[in-house]
C-alpha positions in Angstrom: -12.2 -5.5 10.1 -11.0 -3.8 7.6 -7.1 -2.0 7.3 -6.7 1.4 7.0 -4.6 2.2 4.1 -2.3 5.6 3.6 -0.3 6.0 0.5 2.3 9.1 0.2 4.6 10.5 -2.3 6.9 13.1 -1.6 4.8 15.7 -2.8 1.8 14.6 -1.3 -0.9 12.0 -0.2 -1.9 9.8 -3.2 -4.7 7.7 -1.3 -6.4 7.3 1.8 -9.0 4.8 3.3 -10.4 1.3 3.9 -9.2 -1.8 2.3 -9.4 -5.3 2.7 -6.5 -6.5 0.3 -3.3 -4.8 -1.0 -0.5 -5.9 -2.6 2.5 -4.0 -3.2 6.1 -5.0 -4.6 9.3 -5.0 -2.4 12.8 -5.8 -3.4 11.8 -9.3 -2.4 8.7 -9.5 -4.3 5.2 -9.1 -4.2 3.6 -9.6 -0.6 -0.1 -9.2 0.2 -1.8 -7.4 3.1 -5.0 -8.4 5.5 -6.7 -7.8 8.3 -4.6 -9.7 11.4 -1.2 -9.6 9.7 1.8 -9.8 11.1 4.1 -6.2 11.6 6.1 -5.9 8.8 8.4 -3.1 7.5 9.9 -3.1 4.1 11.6 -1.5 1.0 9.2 -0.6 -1.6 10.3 -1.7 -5.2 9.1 -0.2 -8.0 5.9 -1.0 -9.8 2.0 -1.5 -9.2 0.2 -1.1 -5.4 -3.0 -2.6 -5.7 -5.9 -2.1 -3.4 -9.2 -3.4 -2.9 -11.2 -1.2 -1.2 -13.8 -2.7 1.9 -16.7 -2.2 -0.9 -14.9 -4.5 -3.6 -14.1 -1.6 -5.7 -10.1 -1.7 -6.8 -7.5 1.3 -6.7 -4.2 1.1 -8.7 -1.2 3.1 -8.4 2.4 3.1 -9.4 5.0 3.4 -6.5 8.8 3.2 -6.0 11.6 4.3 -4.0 10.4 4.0 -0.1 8.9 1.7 2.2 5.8 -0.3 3.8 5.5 -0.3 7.5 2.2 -2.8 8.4 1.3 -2.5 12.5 -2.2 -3.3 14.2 -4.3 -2.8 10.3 -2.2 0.4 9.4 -0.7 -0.3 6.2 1.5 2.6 5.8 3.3 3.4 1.9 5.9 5.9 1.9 7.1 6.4 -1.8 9.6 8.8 -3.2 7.0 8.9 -6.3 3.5 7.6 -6.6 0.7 8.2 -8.6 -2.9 6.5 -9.4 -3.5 4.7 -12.3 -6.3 5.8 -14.5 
């Protein structure tokens, strides 16, 4: 079972859909995202979000100054600025 997967900036929403891995970067460091985990809510640190999509492809965007919130496969990214890599 895949996660679903919304990223937000301020301005707007960066990305939307179905994942089976990200990894983002809090003020604690990196932590990864499945299918199954735990709730977690944290502070978003500045740099890379990187998602693999549930067809293998990869999505890569630069986030900071927000938070995570994981519950039931929603993986939730609030950022204050966020954008996709090209």
């Amino acid at each position: 079972m895949p996660l679903t997967v919304t990223l937000v900036s301020a301005e707007e929403e960066v990305w939307h859909g179905e994942a089976s891995l990200v990894v983002a970067k809090t003020v604690e460091g990196e932590i990864g995202f499945m299918s199954g985990h735990e709730p977690v809510l944290a502070i978003l640190a500045e740099g890379q979000v990187r998602i693999t999509q549930a067809d293998g492809s990869k999505v890569i965007a630069i986030a900071d100054d927000g938070f995570l919130s994981m519950e039931n496969d929603e993986l939730t990214i609030v950022a204050g600025h966020a954008s996709l890599q090209s």
